[in-house]
C-alpha positions as CSV (number, residue, x, y, z in Angstrom):
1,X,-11.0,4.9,-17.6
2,X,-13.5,4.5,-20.7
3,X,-13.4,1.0,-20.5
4,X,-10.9,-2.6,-19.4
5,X,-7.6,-2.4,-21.3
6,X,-4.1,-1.4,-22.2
7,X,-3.1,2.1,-20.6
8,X,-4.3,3.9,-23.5
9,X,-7.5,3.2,-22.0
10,X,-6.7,6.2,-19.8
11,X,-8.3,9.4,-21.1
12,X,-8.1,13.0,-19.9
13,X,-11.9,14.2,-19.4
14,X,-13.4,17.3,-18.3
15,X,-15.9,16.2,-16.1
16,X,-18.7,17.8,-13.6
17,X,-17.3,19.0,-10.4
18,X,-18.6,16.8,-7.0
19,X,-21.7,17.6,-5.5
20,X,-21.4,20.0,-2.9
21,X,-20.4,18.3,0.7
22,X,-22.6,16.0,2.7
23,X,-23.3,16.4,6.6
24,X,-19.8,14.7,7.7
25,X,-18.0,15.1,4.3
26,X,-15.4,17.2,3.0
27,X,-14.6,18.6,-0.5
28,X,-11.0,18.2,-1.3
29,X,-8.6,19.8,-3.9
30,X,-6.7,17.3,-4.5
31,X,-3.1,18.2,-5.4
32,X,-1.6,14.7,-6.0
33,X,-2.6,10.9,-6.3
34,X,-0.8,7.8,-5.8
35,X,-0.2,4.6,-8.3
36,X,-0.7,1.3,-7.3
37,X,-0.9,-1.9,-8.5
38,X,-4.6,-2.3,-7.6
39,X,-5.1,0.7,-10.2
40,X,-3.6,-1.0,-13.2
41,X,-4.9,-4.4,-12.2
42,X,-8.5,-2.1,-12.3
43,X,-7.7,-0.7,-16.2
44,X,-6.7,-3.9,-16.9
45,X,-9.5,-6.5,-15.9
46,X,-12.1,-3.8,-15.3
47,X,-13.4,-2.1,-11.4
48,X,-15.4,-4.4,-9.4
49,X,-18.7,-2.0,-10.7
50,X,-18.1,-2.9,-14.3
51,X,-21.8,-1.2,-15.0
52,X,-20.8,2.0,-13.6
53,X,-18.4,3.6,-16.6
54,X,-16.4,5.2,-17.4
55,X,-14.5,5.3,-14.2
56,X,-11.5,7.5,-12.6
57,X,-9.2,5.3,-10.9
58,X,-7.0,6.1,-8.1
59,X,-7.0,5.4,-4.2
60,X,-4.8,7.2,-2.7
61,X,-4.8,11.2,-2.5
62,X,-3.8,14.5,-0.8
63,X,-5.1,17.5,-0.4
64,X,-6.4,20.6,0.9
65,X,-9.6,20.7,2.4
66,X,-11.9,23.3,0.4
67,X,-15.6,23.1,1.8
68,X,-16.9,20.9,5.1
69,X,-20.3,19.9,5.6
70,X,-22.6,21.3,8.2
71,X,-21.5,18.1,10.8
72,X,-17.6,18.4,10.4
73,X,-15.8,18.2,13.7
74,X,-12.0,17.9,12.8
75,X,-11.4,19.3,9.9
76,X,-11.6,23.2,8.5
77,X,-10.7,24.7,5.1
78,X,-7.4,25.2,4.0
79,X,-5.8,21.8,6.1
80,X,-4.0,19.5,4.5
81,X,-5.0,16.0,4.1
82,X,-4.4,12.4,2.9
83,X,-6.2,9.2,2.8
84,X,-6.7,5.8,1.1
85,X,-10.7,6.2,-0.6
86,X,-12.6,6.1,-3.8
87,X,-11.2,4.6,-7.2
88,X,-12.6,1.5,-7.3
89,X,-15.4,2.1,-9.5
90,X,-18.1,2.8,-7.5
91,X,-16.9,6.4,-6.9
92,X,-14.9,8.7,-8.7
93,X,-10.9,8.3,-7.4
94,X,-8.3,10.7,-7.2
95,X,-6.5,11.4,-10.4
96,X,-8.6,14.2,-11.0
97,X,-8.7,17.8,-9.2
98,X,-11.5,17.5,-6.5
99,X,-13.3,14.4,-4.6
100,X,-15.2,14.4,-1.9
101,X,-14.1,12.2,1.7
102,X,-15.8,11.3,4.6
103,X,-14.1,13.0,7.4
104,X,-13.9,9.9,9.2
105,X,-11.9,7.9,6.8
106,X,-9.3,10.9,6.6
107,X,-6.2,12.1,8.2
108,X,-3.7,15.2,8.5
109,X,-1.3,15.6,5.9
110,X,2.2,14.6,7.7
111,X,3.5,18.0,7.9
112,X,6.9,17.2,6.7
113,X,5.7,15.7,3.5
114,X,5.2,17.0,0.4
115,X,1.8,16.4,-1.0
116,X,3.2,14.2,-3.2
117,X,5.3,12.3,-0.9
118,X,2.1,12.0,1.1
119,X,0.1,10.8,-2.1
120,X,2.1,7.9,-2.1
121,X,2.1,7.0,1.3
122,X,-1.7,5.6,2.4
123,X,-2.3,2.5,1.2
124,X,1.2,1.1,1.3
125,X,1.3,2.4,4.7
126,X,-2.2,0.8,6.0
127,X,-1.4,-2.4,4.1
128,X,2.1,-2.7,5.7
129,X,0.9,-2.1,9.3
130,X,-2.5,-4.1,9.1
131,X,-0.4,-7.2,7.9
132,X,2.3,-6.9,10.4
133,X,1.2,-5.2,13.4
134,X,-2.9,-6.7,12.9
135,X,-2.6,-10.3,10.8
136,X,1.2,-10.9,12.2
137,X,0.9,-9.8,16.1
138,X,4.4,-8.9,15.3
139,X,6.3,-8.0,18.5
140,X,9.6,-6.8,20.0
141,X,12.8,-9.8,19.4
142,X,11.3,-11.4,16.7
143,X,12.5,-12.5,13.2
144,X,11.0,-11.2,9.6
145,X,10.9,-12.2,6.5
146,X,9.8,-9.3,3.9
147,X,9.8,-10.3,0.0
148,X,10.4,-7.7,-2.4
149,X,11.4,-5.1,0.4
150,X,12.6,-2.2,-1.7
151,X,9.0,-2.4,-3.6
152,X,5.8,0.4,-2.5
153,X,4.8,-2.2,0.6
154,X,7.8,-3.6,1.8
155,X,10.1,-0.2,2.0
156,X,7.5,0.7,4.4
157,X,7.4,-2.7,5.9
158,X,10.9,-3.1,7.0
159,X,10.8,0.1,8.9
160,X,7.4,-0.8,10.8
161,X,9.0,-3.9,11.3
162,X,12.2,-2.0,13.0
163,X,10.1,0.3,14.9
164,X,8.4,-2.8,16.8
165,X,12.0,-4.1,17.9
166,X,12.0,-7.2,14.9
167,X,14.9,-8.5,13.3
168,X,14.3,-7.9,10.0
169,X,15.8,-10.5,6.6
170,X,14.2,-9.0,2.8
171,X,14.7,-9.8,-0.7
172,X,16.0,-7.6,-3.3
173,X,17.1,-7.9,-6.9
174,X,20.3,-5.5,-7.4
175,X,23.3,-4.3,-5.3
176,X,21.3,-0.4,-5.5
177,X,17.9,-1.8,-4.1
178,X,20.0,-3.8,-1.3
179,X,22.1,-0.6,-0.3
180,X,18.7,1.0,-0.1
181,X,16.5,-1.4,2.2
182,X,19.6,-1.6,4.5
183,X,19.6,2.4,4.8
184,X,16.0,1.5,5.9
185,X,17.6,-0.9,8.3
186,X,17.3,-4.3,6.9
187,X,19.6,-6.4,9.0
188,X,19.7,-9.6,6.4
189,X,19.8,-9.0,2.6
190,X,19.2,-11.8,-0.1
191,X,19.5,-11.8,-3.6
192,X,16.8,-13.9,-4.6
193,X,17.8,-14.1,-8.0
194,X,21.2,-15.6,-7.3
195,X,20.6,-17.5,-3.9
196,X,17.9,-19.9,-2.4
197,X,16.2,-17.5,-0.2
198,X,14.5,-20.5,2.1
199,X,18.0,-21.6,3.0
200,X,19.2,-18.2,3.2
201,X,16.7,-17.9,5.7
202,X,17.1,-20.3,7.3
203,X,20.7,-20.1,7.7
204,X,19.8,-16.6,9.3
205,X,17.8,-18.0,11.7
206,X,20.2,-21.1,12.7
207,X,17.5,-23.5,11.0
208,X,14.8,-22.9,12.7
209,X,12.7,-19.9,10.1
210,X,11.3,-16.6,11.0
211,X,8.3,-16.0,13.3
212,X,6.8,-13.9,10.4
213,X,7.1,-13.9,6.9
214,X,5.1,-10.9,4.6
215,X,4.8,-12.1,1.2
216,X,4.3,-9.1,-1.2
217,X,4.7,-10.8,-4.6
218,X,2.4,-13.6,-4.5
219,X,2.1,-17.0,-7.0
220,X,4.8,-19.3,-6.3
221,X,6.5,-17.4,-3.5
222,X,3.7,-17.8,-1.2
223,X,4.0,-22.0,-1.0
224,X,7.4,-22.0,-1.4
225,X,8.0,-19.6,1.5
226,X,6.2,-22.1,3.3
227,X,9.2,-23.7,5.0
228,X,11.3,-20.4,6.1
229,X,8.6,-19.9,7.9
230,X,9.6,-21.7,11.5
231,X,6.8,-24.5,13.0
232,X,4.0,-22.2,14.7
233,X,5.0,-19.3,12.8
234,X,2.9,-16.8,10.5
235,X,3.0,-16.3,6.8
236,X,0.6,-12.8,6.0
237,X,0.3,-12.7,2.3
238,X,-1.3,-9.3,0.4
239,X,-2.2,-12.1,-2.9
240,X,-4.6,-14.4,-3.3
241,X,-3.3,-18.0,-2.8
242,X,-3.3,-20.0,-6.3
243,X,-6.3,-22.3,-6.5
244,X,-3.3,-25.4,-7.3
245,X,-1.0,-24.3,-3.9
246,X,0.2,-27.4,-2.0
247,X,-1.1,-26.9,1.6
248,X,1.0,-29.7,2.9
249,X,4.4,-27.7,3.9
250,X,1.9,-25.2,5.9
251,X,0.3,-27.8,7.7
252,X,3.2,-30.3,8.9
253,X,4.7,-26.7,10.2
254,X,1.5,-25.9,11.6
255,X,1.4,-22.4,10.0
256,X,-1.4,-19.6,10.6
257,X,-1.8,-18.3,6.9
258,X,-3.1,-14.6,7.1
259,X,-4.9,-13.0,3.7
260,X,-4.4,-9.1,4.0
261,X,-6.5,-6.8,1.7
262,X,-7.0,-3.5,3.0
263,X,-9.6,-2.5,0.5
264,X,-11.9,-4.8,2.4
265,X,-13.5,-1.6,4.5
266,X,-14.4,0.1,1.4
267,X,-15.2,-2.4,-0.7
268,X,-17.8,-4.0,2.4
269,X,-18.5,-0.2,4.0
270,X,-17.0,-1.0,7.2
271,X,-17.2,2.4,9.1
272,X,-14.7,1.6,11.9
273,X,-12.5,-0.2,10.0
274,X,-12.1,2.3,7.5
275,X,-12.2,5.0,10.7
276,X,-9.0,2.3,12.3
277,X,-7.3,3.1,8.6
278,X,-7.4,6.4,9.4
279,X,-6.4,6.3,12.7
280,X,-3.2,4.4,11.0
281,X,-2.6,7.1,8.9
282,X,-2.3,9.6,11.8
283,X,-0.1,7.8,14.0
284,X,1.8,7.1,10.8
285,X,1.9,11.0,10.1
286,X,3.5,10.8,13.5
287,X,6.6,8.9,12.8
288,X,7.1,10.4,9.6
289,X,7.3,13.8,11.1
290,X,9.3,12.3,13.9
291,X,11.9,11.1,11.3
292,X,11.2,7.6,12.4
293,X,9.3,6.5,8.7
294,X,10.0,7.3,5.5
295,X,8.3,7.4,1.9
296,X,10.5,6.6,-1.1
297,X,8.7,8.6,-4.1
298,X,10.6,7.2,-7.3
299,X,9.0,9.2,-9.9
300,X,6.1,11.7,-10.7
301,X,4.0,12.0,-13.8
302,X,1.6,15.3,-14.7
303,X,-2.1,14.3,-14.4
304,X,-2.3,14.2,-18.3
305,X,0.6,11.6,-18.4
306,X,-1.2,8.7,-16.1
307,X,-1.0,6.1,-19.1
308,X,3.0,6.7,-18.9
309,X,2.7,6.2,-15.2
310,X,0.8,2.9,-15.2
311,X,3.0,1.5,-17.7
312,X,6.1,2.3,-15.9
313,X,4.5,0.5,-12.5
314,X,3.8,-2.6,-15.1
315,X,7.6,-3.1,-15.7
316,X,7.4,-4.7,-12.1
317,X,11.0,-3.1,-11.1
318,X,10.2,-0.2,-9.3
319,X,12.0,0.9,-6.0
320,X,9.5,3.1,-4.0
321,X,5.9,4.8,-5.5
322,X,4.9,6.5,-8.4
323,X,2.9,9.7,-8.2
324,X,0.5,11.9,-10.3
325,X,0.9,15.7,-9.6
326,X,-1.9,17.4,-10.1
327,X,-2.0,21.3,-11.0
């Protein structure tokens, strides 16, 4: 990324291979990267280290492990890897062919996954589980609302919410992205572009709301999810709340309001948080090779093509992730 713009800002560079592993680091080839919105939010407004250009974007990766430093414990050459790190300006990302990791903030490659598949897998994965499971104390016989469930977060959502035992209601756009959260087990489906989805929800849950609702989508929907959310219940959101929002609805209901950003530990160096990501990612790695979790992959793009690919992620309509391969 040369500098804040329109895709075209992204160039393909030849660029200086990393530096040789540190103590606890490892050097990764990196054989695919994930897309997310966080990237093309980055090209567009610029990386929070504006004074550190050009940049490569890119947070999530996998891998296989080419070098380990000297103090390495649980990792050798030749594993396979994936992890949620770098790309946010401050340090080189992962559409490119090497980085370097701390081991700490990495985990095993789910062994069922391609690499791509697992490229798009850690940061939807962490952001889905820290704002259920962390900010939403979700538990066994309760009632979810996800927005937006067939998008990157809330495929992966739903089924976290399933494996805890939740009832789970989501909103979808078309008849193909309704069949598909239901295959993920979505018990309540609502159209939100042809139905009121606070008194569908509330119709679902005999008038009372759900314990939890997970907003993915942000501006308006956060307030006016407000009341589907029953009185004492929890309303995570992965946006930041508009300046103008109306607290009054949350407060009369007497709502806990939960911001969820899980770029936090790498944006503040939080060792054991980001070392509690990747703990995430392994028991993730679990239940994907268990068949218990799945990652929809939509669509890959060559390296060279990562303009295409941010453009596509801009039209907003995307079922699943979006994936640079990486030869």
């Amino acid at each position: 990324m040369t500098a804040p713009g329109a895709p075209e800002v992204l160039q393909l560079q030849e660029v200086p291979n990393p530096a040789s592993p540190g103590d606890t680091e490892l050097l990764i080839r990196l054989k695919a990267a994930g897309i997310n919105p966080i990237d093309t939010k980055l090209r567009q407004r610029g990386t929070f280290y504006p004074d550190k250009m050009p940049a490569i974007l890119g947070c999530d990766g996998a891998g296989i492990v080419e070098a380990v430093g000297a103090g390495v414990e649980n990792f050798r050459p030749g594993d396979e890897v994936y992890f949620c790190w770098g790309g946010l300006g401050d340090r080189a990302g992962n559409y490119a062919e090497y980085t370097v990791v701390d081991e700490r903030f990495v985990a095993q490659k789910p062994a069922s996954l391609s690499f791509a598949e697992a490229a798009a897998a850690p940061l939807v994965l962490i952001t889905a589980w820290e704002s259920l499971y962390d900010r939403g104390r979700l538990e066994a016989g309760r009632k979810v609302l996800i927005h937006a469930g067939a998008g990157g977060v809330g495929h992966v959502a739903i089924q976290l919410a399933k494996l805890q035992g939740a009832d789970v209601c989501t909103t979808v756009s078309s008849q193909e992205k309704a069949d598909f959260v239901r295959n993920l087990g979505a018990d309540e489906v609502i159209f939100y572009n042809q139905t009121d989805f606070v008194g569908a929800t509330l119709d679902w849950t005999q008038g009372e709301g759900v314990d939890l609702a997970f907003d993915t989508i942000g501006g308006d929907i956060f307030a006016k999810t407000f009341p589907a959310v029953k009185i004492y219940g929890d309303l995570v959101t992965i946006l930041e709340p508009d300046a103008k929002t109306s607290w009054k609805v949350a407060r009369s209901r007497n709502l806990r309001i939960s911001l969820e950003l899980m770029l936090t530990p790498m944006l503040q160096g939080l060792v054991e948080d980001l070392k509690h990501q990747a703990k995430i990612l392994s028991q993730c790695a679990r239940l994907i090779d268990e068949g218990n979790l799945k990652i929809h992959l939509n669509k890959t793009f060559p390296l060279e093509a990562a303009a295409e690919a941010h453009r596509l992620l801009e039209t907003g309509s995307m079922m699943g992730k979006i994936v640079l391969n990486i030869d």
